[in-house]
Backbone of each chain as ProteinMPNN parsed JSONL, in Angstrom:
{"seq_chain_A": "XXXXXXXXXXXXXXXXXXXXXXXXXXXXXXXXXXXXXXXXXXXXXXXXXXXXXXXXXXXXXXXXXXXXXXXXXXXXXXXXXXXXXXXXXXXXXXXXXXXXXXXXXXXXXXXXXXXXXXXXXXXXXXXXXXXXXX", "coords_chain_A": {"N_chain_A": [[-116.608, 20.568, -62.436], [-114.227, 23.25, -62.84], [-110.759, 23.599, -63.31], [-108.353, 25.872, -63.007], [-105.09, 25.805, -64.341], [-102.668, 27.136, -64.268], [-99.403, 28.408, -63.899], [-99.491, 30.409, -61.842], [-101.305, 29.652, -60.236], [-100.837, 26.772, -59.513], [-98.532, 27.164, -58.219], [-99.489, 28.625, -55.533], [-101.18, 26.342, -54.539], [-98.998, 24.875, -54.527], [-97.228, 25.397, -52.913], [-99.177, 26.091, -50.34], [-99.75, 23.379, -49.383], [-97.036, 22.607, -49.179], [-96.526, 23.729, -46.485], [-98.491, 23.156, -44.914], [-97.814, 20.296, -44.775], [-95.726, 20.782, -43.613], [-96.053, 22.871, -40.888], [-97.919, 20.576, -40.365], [-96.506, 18.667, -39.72], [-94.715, 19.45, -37.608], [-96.649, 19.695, -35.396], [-97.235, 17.408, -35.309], [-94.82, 16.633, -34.088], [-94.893, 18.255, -31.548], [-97.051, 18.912, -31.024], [-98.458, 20.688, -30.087], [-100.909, 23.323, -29.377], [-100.783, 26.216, -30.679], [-99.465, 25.442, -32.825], [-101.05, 23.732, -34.439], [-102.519, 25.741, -35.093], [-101.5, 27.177, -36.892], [-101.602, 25.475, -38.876], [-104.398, 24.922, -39.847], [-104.594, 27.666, -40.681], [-103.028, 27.411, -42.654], [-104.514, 25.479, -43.939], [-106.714, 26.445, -44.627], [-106.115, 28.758, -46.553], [-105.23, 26.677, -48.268], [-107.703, 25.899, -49.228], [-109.419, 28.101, -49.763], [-107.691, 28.795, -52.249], [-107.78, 26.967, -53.732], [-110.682, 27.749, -53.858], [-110.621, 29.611, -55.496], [-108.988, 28.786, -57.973], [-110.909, 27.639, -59.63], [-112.589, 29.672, -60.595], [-111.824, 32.114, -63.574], [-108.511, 33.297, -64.469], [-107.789, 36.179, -63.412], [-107.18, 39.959, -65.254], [-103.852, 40.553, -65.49], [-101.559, 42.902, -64.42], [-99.917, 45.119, -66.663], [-96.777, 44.6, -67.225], [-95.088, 46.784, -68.62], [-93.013, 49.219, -70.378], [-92.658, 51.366, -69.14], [-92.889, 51.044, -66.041], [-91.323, 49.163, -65.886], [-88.783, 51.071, -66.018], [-89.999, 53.04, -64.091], [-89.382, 50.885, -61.945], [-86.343, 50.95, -62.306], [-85.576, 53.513, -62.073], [-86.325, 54.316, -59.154], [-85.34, 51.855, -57.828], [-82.448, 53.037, -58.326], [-82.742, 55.389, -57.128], [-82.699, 54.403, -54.457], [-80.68, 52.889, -53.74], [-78.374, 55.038, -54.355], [-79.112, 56.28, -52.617], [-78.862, 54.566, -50.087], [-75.725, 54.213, -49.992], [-75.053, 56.743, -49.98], [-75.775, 57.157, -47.495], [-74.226, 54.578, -45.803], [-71.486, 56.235, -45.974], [-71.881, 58.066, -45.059], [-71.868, 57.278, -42.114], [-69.276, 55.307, -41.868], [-67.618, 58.163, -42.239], [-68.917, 59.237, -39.99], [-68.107, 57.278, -37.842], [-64.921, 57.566, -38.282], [-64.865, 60.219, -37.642], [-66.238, 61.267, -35.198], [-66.159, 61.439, -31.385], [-66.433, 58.575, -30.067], [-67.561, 55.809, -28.215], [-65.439, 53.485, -27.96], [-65.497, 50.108, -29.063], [-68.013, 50.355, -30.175], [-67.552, 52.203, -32.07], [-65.475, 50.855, -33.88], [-67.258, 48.646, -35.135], [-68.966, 49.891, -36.006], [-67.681, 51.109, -38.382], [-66.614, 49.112, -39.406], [-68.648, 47.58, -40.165], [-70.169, 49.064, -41.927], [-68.616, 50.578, -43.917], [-68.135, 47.798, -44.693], [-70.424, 47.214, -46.057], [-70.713, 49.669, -47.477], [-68.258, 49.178, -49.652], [-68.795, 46.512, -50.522], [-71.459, 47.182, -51.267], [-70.671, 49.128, -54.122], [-69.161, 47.118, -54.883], [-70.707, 45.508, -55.756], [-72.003, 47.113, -57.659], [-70.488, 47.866, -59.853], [-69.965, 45.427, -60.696], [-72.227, 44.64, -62.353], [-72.657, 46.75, -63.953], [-70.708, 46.21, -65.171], [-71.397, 43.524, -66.285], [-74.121, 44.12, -67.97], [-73.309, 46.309, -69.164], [-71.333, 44.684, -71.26], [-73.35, 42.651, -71.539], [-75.327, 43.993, -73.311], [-78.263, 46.387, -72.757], [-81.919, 45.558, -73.025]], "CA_chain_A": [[-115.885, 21.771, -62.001], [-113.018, 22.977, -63.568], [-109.812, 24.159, -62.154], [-106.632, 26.518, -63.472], [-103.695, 24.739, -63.981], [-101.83, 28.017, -64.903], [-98.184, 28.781, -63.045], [-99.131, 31.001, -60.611], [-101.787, 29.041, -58.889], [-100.215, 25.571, -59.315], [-97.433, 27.472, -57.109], [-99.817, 28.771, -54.353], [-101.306, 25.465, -54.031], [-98.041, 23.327, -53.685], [-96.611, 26.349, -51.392], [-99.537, 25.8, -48.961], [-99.657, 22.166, -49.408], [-95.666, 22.489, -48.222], [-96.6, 24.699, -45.192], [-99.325, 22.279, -44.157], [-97.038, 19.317, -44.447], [-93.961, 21.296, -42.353], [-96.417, 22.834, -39.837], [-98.498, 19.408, -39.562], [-94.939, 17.62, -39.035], [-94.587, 20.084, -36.164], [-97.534, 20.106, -34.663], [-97.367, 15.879, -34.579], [-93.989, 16.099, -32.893], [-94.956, 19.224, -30.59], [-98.933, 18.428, -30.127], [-98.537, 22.324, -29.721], [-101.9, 23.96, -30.12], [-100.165, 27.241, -31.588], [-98.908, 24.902, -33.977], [-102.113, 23.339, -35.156], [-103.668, 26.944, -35.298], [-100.563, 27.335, -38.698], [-101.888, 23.942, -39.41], [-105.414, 25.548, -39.658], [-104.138, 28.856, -41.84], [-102.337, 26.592, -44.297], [-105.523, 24.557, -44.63], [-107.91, 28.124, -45.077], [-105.643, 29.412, -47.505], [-105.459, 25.59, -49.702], [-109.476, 26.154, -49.552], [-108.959, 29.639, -50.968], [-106.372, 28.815, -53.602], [-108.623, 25.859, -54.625], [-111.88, 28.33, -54.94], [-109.743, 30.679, -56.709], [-108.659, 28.002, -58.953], [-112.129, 27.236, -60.223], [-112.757, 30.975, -61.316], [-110.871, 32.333, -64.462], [-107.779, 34.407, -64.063], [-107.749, 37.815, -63.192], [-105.987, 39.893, -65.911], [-102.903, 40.751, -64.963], [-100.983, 44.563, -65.005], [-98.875, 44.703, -67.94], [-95.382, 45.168, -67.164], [-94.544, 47.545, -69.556], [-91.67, 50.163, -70.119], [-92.907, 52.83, -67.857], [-92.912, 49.933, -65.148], [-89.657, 48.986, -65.421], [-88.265, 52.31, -66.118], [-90.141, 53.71, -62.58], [-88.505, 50.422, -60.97], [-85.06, 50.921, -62.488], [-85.103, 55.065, -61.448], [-86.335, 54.079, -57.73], [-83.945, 51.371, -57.271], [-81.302, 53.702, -58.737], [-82.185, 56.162, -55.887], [-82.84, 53.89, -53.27], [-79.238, 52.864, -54.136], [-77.799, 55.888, -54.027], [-79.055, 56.909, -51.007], [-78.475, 53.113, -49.101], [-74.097, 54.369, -50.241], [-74.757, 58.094, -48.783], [-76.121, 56.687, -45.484], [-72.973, 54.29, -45.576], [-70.454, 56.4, -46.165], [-72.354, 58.898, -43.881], [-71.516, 56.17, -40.94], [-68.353, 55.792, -42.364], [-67.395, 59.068, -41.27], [-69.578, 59.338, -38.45], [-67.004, 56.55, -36.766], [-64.023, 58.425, -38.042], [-64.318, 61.685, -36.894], [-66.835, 61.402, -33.347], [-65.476, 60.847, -30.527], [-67.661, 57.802, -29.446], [-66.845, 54.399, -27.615], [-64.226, 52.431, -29.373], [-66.599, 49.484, -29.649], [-69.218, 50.517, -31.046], [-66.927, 53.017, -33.438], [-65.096, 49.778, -34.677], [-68.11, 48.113, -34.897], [-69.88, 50.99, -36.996], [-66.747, 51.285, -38.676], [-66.603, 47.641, -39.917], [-70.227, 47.385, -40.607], [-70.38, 50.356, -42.946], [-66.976, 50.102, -45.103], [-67.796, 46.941, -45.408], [-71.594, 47.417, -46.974], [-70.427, 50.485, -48.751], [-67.902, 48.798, -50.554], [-69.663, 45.67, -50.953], [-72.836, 47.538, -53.046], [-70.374, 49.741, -54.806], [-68.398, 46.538, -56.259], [-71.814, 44.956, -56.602], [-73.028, 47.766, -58.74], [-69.566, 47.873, -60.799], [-69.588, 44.196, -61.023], [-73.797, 44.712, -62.773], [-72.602, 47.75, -64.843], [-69.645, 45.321, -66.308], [-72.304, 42.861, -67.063], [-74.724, 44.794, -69.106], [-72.572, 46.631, -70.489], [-71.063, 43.373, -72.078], [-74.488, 41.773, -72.619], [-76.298, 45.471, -73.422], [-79.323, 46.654, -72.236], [-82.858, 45.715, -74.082]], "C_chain_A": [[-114.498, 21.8, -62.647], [-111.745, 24.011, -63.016], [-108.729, 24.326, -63.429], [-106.038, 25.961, -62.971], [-102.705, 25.357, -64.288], [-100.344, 28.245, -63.7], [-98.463, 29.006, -61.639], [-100.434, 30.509, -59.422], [-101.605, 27.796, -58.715], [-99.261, 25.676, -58.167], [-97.847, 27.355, -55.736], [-100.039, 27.212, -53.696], [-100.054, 24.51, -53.302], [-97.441, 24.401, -52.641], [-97.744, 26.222, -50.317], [-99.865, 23.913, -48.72], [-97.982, 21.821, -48.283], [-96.017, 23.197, -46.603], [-97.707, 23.833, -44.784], [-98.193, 21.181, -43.832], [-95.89, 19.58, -43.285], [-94.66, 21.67, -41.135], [-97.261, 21.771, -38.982], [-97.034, 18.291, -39.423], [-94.685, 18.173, -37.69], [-95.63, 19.922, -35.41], [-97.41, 18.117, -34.103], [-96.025, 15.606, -33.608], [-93.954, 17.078, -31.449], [-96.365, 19.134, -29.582], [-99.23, 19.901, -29.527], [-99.997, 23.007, -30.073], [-101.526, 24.884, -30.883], [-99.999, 26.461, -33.239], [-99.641, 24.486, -35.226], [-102.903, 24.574, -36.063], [-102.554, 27.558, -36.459], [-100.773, 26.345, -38.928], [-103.221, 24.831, -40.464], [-105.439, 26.803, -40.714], [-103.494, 27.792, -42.952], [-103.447, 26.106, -44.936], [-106.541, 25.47, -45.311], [-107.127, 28.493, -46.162], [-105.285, 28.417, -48.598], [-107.127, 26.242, -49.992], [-109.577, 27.52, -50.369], [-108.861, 29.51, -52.099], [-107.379, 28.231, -54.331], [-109.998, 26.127, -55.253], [-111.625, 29.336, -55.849], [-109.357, 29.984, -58.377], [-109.548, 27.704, -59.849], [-112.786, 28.137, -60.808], [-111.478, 31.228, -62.331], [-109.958, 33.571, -63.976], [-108.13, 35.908, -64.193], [-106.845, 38.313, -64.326], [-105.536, 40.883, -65.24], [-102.298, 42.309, -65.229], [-100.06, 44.302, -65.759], [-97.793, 45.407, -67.349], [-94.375, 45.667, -68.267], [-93.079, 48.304, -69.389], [-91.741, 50.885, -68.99], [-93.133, 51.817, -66.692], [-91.715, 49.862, -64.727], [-88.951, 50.102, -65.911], [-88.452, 52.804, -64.177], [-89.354, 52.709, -61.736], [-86.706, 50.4, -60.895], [-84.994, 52.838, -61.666], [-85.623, 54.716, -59.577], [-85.762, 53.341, -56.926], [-82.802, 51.97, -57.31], [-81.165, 54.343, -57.566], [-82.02, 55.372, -54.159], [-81.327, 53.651, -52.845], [-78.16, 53.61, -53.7], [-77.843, 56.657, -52.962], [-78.659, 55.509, -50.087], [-76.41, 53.846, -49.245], [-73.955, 55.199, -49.58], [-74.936, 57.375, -47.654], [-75.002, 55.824, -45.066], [-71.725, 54.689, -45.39], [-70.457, 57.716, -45.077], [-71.729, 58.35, -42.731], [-70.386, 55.824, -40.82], [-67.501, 56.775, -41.6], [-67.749, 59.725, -40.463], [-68.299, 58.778, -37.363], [-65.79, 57.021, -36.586], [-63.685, 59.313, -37.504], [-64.995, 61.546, -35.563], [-66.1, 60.919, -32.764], [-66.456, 59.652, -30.068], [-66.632, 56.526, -29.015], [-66.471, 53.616, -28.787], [-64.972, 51.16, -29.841], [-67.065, 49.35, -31.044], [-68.282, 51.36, -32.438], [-66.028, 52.109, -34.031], [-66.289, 48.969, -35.373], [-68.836, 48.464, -36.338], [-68.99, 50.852, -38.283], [-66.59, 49.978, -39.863], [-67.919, 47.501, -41.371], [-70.277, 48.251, -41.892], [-69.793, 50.66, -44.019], [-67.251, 49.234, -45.679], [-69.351, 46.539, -46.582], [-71.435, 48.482, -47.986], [-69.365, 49.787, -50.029], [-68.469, 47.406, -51.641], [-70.764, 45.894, -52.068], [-72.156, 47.945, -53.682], [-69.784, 48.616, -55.652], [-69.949, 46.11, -56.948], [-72.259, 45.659, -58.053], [-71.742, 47.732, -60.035], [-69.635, 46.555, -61.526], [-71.237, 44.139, -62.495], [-73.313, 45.532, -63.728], [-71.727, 47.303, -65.722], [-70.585, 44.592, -66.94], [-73.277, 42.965, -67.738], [-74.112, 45.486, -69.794], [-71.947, 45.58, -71.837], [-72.252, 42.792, -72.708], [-75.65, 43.049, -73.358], [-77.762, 45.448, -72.75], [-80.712, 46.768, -73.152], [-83.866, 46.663, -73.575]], "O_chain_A": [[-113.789, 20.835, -62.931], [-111.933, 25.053, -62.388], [-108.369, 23.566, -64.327], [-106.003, 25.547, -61.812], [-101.708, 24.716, -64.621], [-100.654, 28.169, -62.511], [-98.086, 28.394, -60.639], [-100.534, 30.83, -58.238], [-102.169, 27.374, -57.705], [-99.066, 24.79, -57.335], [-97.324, 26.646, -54.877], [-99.418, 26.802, -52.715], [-99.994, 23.835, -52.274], [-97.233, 24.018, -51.489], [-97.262, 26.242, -49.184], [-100.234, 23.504, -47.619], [-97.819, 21.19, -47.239], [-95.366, 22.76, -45.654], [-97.665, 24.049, -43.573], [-97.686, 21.172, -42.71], [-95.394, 18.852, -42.425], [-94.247, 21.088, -40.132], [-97.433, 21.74, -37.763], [-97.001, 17.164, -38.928], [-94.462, 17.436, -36.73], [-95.232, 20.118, -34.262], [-97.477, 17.673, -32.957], [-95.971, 14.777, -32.7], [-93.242, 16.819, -30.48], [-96.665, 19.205, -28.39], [-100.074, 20.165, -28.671], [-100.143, 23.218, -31.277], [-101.834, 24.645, -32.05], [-100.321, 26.847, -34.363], [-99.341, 24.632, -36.411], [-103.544, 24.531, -37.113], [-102.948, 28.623, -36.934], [-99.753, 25.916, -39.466], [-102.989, 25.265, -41.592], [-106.346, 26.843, -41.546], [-103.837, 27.733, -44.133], [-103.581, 26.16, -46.159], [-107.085, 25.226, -46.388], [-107.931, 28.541, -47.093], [-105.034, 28.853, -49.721], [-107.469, 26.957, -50.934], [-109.821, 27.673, -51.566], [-109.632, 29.924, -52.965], [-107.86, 28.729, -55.349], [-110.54, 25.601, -56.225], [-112.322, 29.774, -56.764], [-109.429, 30.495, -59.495], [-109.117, 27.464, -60.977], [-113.642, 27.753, -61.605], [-110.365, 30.752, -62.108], [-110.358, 34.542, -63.334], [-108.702, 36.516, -65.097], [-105.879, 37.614, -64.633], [-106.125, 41.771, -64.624], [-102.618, 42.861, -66.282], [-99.354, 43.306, -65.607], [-97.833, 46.591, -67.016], [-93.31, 45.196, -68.663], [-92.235, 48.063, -68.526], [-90.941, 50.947, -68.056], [-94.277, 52.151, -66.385], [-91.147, 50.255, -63.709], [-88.07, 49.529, -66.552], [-87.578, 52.892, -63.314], [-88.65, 53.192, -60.848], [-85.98, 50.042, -59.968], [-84.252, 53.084, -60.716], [-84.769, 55.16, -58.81], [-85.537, 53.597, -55.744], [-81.972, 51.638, -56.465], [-80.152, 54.263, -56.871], [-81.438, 55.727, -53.134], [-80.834, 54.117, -51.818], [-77.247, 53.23, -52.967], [-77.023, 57.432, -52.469], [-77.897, 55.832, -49.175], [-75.908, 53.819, -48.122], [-73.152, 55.151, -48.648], [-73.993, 57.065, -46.926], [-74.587, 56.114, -43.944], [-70.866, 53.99, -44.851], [-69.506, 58.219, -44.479], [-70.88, 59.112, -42.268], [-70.012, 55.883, -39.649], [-66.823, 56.483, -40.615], [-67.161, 60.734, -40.072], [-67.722, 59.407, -36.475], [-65.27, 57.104, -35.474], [-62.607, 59.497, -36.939], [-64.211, 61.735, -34.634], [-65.327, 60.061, -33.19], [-67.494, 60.121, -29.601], [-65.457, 56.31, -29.312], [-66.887, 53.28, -29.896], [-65.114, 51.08, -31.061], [-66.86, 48.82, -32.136], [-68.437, 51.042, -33.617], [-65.597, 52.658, -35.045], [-65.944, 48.645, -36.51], [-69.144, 47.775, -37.311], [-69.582, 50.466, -39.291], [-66.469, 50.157, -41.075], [-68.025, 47.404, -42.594], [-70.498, 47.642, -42.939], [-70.394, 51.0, -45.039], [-67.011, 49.175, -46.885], [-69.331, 45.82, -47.581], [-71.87, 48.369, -49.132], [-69.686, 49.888, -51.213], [-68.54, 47.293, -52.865], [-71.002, 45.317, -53.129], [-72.451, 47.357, -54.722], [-69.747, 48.763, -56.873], [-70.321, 46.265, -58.112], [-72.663, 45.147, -59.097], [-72.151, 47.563, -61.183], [-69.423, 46.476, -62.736], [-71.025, 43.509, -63.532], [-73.552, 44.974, -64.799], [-71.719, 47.716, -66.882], [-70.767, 44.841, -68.132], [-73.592, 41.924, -68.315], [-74.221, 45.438, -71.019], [-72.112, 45.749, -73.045], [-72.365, 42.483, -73.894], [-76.726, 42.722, -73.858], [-78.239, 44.418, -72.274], [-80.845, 47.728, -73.91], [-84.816, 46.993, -74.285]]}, "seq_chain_B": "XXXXXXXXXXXXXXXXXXXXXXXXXXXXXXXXXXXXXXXXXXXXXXXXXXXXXXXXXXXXXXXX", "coords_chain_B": {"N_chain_B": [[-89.806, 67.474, -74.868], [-92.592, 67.16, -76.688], [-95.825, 65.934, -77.632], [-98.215, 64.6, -80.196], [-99.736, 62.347, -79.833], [-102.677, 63.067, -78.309], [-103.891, 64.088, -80.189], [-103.785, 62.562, -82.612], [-105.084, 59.804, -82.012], [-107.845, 60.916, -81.2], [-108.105, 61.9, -84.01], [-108.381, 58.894, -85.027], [-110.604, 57.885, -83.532], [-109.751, 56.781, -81.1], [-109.149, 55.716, -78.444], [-107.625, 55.942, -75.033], [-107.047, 54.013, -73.616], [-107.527, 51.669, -75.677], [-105.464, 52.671, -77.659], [-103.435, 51.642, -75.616], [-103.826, 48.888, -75.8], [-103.412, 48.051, -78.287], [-100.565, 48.566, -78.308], [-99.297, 47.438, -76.303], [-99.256, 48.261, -73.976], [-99.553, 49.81, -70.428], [-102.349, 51.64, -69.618], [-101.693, 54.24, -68.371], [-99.22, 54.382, -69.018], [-99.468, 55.649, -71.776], [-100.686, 58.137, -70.958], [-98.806, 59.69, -69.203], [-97.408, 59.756, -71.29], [-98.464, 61.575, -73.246], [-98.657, 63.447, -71.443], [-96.555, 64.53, -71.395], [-94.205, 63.823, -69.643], [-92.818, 61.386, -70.095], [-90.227, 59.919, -71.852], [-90.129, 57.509, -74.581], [-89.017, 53.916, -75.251], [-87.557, 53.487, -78.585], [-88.428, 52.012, -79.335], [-91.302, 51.521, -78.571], [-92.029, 54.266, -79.657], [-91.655, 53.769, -82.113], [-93.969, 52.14, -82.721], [-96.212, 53.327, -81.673], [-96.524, 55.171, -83.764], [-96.707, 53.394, -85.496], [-99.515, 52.4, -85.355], [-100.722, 54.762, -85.012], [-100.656, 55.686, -87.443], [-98.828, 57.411, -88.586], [-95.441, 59.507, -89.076], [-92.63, 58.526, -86.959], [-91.734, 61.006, -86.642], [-94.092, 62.88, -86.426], [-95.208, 62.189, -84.588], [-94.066, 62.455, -82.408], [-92.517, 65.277, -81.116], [-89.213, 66.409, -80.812], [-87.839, 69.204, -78.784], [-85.535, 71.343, -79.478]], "CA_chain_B": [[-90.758, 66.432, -75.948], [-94.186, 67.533, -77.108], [-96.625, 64.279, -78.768], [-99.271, 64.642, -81.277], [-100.841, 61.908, -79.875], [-103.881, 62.753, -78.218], [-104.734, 64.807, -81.392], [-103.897, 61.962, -83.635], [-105.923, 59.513, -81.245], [-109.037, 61.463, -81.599], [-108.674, 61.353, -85.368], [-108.655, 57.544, -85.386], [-111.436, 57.462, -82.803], [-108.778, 55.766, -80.27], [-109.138, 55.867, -76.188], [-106.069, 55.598, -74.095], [-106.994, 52.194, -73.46], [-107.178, 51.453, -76.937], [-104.403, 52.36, -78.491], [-102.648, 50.848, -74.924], [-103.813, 47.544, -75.857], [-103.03, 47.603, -78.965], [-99.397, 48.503, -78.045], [-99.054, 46.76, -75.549], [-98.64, 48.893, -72.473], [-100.825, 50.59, -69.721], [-102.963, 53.168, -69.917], [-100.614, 55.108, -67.483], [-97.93, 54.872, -70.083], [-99.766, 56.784, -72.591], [-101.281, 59.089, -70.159], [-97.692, 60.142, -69.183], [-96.582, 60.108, -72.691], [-99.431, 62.769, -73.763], [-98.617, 64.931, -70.903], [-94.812, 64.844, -71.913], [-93.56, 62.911, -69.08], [-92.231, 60.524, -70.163], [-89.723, 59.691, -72.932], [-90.688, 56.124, -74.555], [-88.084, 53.492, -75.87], [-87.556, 53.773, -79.853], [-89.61, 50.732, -80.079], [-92.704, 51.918, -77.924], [-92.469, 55.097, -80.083], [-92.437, 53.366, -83.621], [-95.473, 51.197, -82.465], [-97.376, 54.013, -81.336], [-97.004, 56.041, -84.826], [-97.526, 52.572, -86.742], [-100.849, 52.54, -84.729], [-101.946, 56.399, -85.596], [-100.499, 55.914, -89.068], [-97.631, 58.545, -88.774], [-93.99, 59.002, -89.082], [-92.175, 58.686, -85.243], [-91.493, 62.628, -86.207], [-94.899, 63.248, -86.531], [-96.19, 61.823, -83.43], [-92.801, 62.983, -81.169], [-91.733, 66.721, -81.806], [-88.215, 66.883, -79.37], [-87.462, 70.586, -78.871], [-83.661, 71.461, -78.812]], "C_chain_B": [[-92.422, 66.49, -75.634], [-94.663, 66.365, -77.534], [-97.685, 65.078, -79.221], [-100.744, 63.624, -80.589], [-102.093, 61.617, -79.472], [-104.712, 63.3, -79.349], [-104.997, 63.553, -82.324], [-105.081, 60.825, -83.424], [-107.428, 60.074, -81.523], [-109.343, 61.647, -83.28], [-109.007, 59.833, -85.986], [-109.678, 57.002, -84.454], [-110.751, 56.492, -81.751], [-109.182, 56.205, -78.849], [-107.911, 55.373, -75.78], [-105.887, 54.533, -74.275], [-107.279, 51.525, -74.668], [-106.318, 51.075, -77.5], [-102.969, 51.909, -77.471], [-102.82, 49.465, -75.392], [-103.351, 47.275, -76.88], [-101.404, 47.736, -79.339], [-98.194, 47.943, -77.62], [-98.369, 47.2, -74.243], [-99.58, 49.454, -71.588], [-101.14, 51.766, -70.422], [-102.341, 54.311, -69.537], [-99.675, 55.449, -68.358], [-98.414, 55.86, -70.943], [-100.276, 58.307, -71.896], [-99.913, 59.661, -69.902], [-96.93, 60.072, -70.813], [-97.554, 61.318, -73.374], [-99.49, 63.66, -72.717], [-97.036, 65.145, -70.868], [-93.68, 65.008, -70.509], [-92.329, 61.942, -69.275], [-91.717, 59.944, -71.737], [-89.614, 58.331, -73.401], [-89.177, 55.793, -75.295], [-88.306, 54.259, -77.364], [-88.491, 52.781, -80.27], [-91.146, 51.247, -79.919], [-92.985, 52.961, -79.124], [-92.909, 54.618, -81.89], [-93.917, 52.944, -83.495], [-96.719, 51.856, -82.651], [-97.752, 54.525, -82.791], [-97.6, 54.81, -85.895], [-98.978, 52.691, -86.641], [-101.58, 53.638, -85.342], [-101.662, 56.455, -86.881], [-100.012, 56.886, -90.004], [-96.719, 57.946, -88.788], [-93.822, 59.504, -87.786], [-92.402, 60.27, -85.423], [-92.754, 63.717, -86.161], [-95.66, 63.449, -85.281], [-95.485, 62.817, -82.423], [-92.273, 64.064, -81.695], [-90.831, 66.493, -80.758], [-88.024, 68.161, -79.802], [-85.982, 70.544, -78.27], [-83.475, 70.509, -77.798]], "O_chain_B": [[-93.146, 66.051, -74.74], [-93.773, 65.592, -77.888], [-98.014, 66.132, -78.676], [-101.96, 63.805, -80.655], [-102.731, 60.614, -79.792], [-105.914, 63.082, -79.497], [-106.118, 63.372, -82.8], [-105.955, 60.72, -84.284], [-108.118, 59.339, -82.23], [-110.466, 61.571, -83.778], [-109.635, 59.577, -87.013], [-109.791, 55.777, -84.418], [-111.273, 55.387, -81.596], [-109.521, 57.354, -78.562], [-107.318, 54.413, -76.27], [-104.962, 53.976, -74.866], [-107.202, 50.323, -74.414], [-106.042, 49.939, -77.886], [-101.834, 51.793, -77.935], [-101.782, 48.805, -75.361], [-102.715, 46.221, -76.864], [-100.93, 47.214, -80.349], [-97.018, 47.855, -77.973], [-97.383, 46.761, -73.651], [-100.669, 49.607, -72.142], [-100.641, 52.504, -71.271], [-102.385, 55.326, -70.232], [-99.291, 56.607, -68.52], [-97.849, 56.953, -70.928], [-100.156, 59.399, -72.452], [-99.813, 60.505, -70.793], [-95.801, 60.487, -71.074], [-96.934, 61.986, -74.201], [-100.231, 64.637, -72.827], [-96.515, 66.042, -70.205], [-92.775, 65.821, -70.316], [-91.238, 61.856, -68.712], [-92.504, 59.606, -72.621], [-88.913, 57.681, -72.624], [-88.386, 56.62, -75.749], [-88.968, 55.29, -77.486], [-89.164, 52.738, -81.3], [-91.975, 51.361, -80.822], [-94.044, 52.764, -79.72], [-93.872, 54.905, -82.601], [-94.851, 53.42, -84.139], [-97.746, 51.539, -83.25], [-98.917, 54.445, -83.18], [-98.476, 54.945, -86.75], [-99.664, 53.019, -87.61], [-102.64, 53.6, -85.968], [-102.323, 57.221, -87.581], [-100.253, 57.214, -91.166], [-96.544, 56.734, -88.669], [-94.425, 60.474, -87.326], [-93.094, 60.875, -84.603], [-92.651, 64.927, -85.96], [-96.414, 64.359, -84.937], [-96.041, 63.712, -81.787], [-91.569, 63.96, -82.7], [-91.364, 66.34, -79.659], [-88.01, 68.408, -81.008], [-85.457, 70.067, -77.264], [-82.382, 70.407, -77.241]]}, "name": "protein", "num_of_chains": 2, "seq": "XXXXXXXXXXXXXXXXXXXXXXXXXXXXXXXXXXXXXXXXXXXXXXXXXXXXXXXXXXXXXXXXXXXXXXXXXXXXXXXXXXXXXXXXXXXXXXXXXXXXXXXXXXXXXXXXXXXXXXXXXXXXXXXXXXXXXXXXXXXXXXXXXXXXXXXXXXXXXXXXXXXXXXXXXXXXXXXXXXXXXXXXXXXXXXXXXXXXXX"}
């Protein structure tokens, strides 16, 4: 029998190999049935990996332009709308009258995620610009 | 931006999935590039005309 030794199922295996070892560490200092029964899924999903492993890879979707183009324009908007909805909140806290609290609170929260993505994205738009964009 | 290339495609006996593989992109990509979707890098677009055995301006008409 012969078994793929390619990246991405060398990974699964040692990732449920780790999740057996962490939930059978728990389960020997808890003796928890729950615990055993993620003992139990770790062990079903090595058995998996391992008959998966013995069949040839699947081929894979090519991550082409039009790929990362649709994920660069849907992060762009996701983006741009995550800043409106911040800055929305923003001056939600400013102008309502609402409990001081919560309108510090909001207030905090919101300023401090709007400015936060906006340097992020300045800080990203310095660094391609410098290294360009392939 | 108009393309040529499902015309040119059918003169080289090509299928989507064809002249995707030999590009190196989905089928989706060309499918949105022959209904004038979608505007390809400069690279994607040389590739494609090396493929049909045009010049880029042959394959890609841009209008104004």
């Amino acid at each position: 029998m012969k078994f793929r030794t390619d990246k991405e199922i060398l990974t699964e295996i040692v990732m449920c190999l780790a999740w057996i070892f962490v939930t059978g560490w728990g389960w020997l200092q808890t003796r928890n049935p729950e615990t055993l029964f993620l003992v139990g899924m770790g062990a079903f999903v090595l058995v998996e990996s391992l008959y998966r492993a013995t069949k040839p890879k699947p081929p894979g979707v090519i991550d082409d332009e039009w790929m990362q183009r649709l994920r660069e324009k849907a992060g762009y908007y996701v983006f741009v709308t995550i800043i409106l909805a911040l800055l929305f909140l923003v001056v939600i806290s400013m102008v309502f009258n609402i409990n001081n609290q919560i309108k510090m609170n909001l207030f905090d929260a919101a300023s401090f995620g709007f400015f936060g993505l906006f340097s992020l994205y300045l800080l990203f738009a310095y660094y391609y610009r410098k290294k360009g964009i392939y | 931006m108009k393309t040529r290339i499902k015309e040119l495609r059918a003169r080289y006996d090509l299928t989507q999935e064809d002249l995707a593989k030999k590009v190196g992109v989905r089928r989706e990509t060309i499918l949105f590039l022959e209904k004038g979707k979608y505007n390809p890098s400069l690279k994607l677009a040389y590739d494609i005309a090396k493929v049909l055995k045009s010049k880029i301006e042959e394959v890609f008409i841009f209008e104004g």
